[in-house]
N, C-alpha and C positions, 0 to 999 in steps of 0.2 A: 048654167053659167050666169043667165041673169041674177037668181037667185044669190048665188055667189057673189056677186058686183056693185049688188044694189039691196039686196036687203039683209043679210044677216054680216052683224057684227065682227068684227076678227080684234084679238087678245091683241096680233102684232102691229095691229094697228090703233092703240090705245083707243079699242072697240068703237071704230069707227069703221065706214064699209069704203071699201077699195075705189068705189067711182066719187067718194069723196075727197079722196087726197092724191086722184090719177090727174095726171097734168098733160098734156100733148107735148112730146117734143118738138124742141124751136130748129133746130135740124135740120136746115135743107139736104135732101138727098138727089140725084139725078134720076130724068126719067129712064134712063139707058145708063146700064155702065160702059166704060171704053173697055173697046178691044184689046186685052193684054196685048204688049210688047215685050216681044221676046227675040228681038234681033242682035241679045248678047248670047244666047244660048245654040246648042249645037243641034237644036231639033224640036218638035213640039211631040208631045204626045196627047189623047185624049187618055183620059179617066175612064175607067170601066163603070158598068151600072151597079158594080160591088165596089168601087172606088180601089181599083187594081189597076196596075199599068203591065204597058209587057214590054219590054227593055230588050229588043234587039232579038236574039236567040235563046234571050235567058226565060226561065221561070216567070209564073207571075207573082209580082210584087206589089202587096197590098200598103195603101197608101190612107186613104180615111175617106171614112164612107160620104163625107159634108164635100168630096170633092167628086162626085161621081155624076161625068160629062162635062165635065169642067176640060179644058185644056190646059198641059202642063209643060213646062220647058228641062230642056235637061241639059247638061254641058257637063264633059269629062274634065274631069280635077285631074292633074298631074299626078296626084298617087291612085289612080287609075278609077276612084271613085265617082260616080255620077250626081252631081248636084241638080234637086229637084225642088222649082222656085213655082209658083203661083202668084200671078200677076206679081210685084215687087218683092214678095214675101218669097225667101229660104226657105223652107220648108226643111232638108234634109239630104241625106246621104243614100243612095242605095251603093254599099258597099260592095267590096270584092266577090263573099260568097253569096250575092244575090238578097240579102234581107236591108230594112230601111230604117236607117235612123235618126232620128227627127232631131232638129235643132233644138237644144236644151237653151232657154232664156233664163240664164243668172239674173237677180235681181241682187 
């Protein structure tokens, strides 16, 4: 990795080496994240260590592995499908026959 960083050149970097044109982000991030609120939704679930939930009675429904131990909220949508948020973020639908379908972002 040093090698990589610090001494051999890269093309994409009009053959300059990477810890020469690396910048620190100005970013402050928190040392703790808050606690999701989920005091709109009808329940919380945790995330499996394959990032699956298990929905009541139903099958397991696999959700994404970047969520696995995370806690997740859910709340039933009037056309009987369950909406699956992660901290502020929609994430998706686990529908009628039990599989998940993730909010599509039109741009």
């Amino acid at each position: 990795m040093d090698e990589f960083n610090n001494e051999r050149p890269h093309e994409a970097l009009a053959m300059k080496r990477p810890a020469d044109v690396y910048s620190p982000s100005t970013k402050a991030y928190p040392d703790v994240l808050p606690e999701p609120d989920y005091s709109t939704f009808d329940d919380v679930i945790d995330v499996t260590s394959k990032g699956s939930i298990y929905l009541y009675r139903r099958k397991q429904i696999y959700l994404a592995a970047a969520l696995a131990g995370q806690p997740v909220g859910i709340r039933e949508e009037q056309d009987g499908r369950w909406l699956v948020a992660f901290m502020h973020l929609e994430l998706g639908h686990v529908e009628t026959n039990d599989t998940f379908t993730p909010i599509s972002i039109k741009s």
